[in-house]
C-alpha positions in Angstrom: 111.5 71.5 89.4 109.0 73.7 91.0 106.5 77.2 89.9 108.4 80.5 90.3 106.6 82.1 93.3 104.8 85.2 93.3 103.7 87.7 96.0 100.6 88.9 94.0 99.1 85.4 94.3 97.8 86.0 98.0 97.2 90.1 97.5 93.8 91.8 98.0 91.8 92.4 94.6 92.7 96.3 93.8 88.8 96.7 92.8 86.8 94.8 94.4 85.6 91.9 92.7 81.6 91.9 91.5 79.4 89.3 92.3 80.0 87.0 90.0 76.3 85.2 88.8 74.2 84.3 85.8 72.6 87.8 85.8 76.4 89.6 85.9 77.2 87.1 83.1 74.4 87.4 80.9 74.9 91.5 81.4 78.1 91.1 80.2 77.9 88.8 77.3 74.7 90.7 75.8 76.3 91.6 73.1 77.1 87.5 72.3 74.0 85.8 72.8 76.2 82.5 71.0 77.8 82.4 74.7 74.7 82.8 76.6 72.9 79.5 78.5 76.3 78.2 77.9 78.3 76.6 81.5 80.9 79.0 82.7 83.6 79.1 84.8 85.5 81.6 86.8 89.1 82.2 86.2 92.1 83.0 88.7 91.3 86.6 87.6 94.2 89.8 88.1 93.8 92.3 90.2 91.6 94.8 88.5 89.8 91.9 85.9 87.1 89.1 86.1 88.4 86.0 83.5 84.9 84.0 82.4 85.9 80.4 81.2 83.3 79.6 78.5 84.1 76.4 76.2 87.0 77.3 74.4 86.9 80.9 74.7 87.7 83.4 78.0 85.8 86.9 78.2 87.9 89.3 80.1 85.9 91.6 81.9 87.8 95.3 82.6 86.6 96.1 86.4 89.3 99.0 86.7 88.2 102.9 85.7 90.2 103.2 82.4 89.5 100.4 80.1 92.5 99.7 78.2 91.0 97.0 75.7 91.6 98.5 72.3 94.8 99.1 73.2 94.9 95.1 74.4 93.9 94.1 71.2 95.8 96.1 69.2 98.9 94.5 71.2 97.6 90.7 70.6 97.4 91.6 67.0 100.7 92.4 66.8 102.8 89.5 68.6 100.1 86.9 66.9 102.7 85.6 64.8 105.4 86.4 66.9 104.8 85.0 70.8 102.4 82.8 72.3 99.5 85.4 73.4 95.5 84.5 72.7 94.1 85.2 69.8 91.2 87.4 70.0 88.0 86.7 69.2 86.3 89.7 69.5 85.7 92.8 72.1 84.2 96.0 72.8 85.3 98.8 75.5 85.4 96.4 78.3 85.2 93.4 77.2 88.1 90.8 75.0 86.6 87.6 74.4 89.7 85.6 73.6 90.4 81.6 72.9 91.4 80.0 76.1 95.2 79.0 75.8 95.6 75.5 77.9 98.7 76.4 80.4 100.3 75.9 83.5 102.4 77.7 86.1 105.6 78.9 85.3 108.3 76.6 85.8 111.9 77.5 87.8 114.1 75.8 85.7 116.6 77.3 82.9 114.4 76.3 79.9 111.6 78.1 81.2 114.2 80.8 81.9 115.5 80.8 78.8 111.8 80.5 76.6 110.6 84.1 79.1 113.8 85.5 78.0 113.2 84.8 74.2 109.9 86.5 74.8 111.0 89.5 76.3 113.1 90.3 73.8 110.9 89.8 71.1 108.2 92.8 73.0 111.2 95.3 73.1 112.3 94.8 69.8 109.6 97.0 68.8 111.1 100.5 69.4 109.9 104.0 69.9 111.1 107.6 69.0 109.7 108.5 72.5 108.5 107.1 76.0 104.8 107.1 77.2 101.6 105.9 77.0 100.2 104.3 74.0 97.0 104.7 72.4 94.8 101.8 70.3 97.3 102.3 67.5 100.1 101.9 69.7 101.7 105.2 69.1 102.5 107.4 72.3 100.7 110.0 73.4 101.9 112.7 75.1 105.5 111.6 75.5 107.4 112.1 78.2 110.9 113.7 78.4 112.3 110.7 78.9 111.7 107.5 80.2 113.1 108.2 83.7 111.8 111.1 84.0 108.3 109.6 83.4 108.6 106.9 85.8 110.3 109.2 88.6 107.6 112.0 88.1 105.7 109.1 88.7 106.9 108.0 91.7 107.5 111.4 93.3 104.0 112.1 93.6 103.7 108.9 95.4 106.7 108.2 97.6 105.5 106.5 101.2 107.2 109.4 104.1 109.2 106.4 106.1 111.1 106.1 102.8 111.3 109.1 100.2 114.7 110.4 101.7 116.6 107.0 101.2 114.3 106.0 97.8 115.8 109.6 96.6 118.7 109.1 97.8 119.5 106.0 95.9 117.8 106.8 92.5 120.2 110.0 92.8 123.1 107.8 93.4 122.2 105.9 90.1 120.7 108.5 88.5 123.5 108.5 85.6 123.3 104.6 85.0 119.2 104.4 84.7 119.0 107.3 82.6 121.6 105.5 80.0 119.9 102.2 80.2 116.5 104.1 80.1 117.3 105.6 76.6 115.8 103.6 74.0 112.1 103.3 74.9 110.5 100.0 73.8 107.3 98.3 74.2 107.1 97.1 78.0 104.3 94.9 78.6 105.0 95.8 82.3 102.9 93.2 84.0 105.6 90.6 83.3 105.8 88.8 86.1 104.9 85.2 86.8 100.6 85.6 87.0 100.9 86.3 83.3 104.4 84.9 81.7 102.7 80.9 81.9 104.1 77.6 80.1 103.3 76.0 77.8 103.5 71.9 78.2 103.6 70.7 74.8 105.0 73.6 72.9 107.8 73.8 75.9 107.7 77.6 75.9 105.8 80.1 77.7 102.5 82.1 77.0 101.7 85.9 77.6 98.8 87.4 79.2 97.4 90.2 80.1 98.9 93.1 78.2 96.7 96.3 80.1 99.4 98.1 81.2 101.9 98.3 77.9 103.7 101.4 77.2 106.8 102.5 75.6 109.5 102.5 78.6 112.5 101.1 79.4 113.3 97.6 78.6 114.3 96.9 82.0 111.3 97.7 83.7 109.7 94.2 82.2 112.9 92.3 83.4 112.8 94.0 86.9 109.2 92.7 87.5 110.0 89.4 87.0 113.0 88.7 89.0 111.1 91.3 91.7 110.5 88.1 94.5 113.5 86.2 93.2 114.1 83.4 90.8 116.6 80.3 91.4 120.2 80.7 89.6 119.1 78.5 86.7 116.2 80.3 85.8 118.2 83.9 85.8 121.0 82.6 83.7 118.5 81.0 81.3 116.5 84.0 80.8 119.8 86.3 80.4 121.1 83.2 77.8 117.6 83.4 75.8 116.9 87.5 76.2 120.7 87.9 74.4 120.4 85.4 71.9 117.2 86.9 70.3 119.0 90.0 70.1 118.3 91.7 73.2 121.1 93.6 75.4 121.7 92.9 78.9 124.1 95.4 80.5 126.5 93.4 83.2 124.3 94.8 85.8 121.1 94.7 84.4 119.7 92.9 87.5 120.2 96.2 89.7 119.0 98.5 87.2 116.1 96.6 86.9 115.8 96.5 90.6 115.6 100.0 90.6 113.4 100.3 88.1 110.9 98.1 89.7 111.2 100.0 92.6 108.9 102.9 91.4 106.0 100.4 90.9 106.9 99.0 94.8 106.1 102.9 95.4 102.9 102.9 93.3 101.4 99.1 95.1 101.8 101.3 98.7 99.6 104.2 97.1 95.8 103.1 97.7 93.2 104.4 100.2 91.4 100.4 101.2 93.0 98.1 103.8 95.1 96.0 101.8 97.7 94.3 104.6 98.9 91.2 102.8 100.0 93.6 99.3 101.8 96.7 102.4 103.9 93.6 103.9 105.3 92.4 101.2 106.0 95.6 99.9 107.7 97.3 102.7 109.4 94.1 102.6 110.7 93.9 99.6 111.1 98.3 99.6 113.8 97.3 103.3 115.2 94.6 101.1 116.9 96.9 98.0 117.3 99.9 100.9 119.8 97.1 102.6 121.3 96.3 99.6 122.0 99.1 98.9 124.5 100.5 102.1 
């Protein structure tokens, strides 16, 4: 048995991380002077967040532009009695102070598959009349025509030149088969890869994190992101065994569609201004990869 391996492990931060010391903590944690003079720790943090170990509870600290917390909580609130997710405390705009959930890495092997697939399903079982983003009461705003046509409008105003014509070419090719799969918007919790599906030791099952990006998309978009570096055949047939048996539908070729799917976010990763070489090469590689699966 070994961790599922994950490409965003060894990426540059997308906002660059703020020095972390006693004055940024006590700035932050003004508001809960019970967790001030109090040893803290530094979390493997995401991308666009700073995690603060303190005791028994973790203050997640929004670095990003649009802070997304009320809709975070909201989202916690509602899986509480159904997934493993951290309970949370208490918050503001920026700020979710949340119990700390012991965990470790995601494991390869078909239980572990199986326990993420269980999970998955449980998120899109939670349907919407239409496809968007979601405000602090979860309900979309400003839908979008469809869910497709969302995530392709999306990824239009983003493709990299060295591959819009083939990217095009092959989402026109399956144009017909997304769009049917893409139908029934549900809630994606689309970050659902292995930085923030974890397991869970004692209760053998896994743990979700970091819920910032939710919306009301495509159920495949979630399974795409976490086969996106490639999982051993035990985990995949676990997760497909799990996702089905709590109710969820897995087309026969749900791996492709989700492939596809997770291409428009492989389109989004190459959109940034900063040097960011470790995040473009394993992009492009794994961009050439579906292109030559493709022909």
């Amino acid at each position: 048995m070994s961790d599922l391996k994950y490409a965003e492990a060894h990426w540059e931060r997308v906002v660059p991380a703020p020095v972390i010391d006693d004055a940024f903590v006590r700035e932050q944690l003004a508001a809960w002077p019970e967790l001030l003079d109090r040893p803290w720790t530094v979390l493997a943090d995401g991308l666009r967040c700073v995690k603060l170990r303190i005791g028994e509870v973790v203050v997640r600290i929004s670095t990003g532009n649009t802070p997304t917390q009320a809709k975070e909580r909201a989202l916690h609130d509602l899986f509480a009695s159904d997934l493993h997710t951290p309970r949370v405390i208490d918050g503001d705009q920026r700020r979710l102070i949340m119990e700390y959930v012991p965990h470790t890495d995601l494991p390869d092997t078909r239980e572990a598959g199986d326990c993420a697939g269980r999970a998955a399903a449980r998120i899109h079982r939670h349907t919407r009349e239409a496809a968007g983003f979601l405000d602090a009461q979860l309900n979309v705003v400003e839908p979008f025509v469809s869910a497709w046509d969302g995530l392709r409008d999306f990824a239009e105003q983003r493709l990299p030149s060295q591959y819009a014509d083939a990217l095009r070419a092959l989402w026109d090719k399956h144009d017909a088969r997304i769009r049917d799969t893409c139908a029934q918007p549900v809630l994606v919790h689309a970050d659902f890869k292995p930085a923030n599906i974890k397991w869970l030791p004692e209760q053998r099952d896994v743990v979700v994190f970091d819920w910032e990006f939710a919306w009301a998309g495509p159920a495949l978009f979630d399974v795409g992101q976490l086969m996106r570096w490639g999982v051993p055949p035990q985990f995949e047939e676990g997760f497909a065994e799990g996702y089905r048996a709590q109710g969820g539908v897995l087309p026969d070729d749900w791996q492709r569609i989700g492939e596809l799917l997770d291409l428009v976010n492989m389109v989004a990763f190459l959109d940034h201004a900063s040097q960011q070489p470790r995040r473009d090469a394993d992009v492009i590689k794994r961009i050439e990869r579906t292109l030559q699966l493709s022909k």
